[in-house]
C-alpha positions, -999 to 999 in steps of 0.1 A, spaced: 0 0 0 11 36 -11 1 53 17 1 91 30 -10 109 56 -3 146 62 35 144 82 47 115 50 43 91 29 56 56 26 51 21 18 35 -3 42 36 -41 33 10 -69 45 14 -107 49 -10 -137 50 -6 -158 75 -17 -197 62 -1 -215 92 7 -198 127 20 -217 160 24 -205 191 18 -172 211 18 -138 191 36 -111 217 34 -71 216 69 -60 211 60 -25 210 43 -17 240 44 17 237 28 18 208 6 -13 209 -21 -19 235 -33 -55 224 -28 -79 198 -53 -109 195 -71 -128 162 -97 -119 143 -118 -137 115 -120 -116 83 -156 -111 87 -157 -103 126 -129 -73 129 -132 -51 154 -146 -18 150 -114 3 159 -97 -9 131 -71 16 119 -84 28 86 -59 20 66 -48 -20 75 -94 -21 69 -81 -10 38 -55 -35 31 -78 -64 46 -108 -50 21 -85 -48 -5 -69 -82 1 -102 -103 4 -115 -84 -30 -80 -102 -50 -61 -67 -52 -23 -69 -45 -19 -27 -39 -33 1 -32 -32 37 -23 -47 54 8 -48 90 19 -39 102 -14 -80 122 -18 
């Protein structure tokens, strides 16, 4: 995703998951309340706009995107 917000720009890359074992841990708590597991069609509704975005985007078969470029 080609992404920019009024401070910068940049590029931010997602990854699918297929197979995951073990414990997923916050390594930036300072930044990062809470991580937990969500099923595609039961996110929470504090999603940051732009990873809905990616996730949308990702279900609907498209590889990029741009965001905050209106």
């Amino acid at each position: 995703m080609h992404r920019k917000n009024p401070d910068r720009e940049g590029i931010d890359y997602f990854f699918v998951a297929k197979q995951w074992s073990g414990e997923i841990k916050n390594m930036e708590p300072n930044k990062c309340d809470l991580l937990e597991w969500f099923d595609l069609d039961d996110l929470p509704h504090n999603i940051i706009p732009y990873v809905k975005e990616a996730i949308i985007k990702y279900i609907e078969g498209i590889k990029f995107t741009s965001f905050g470029w209106e």
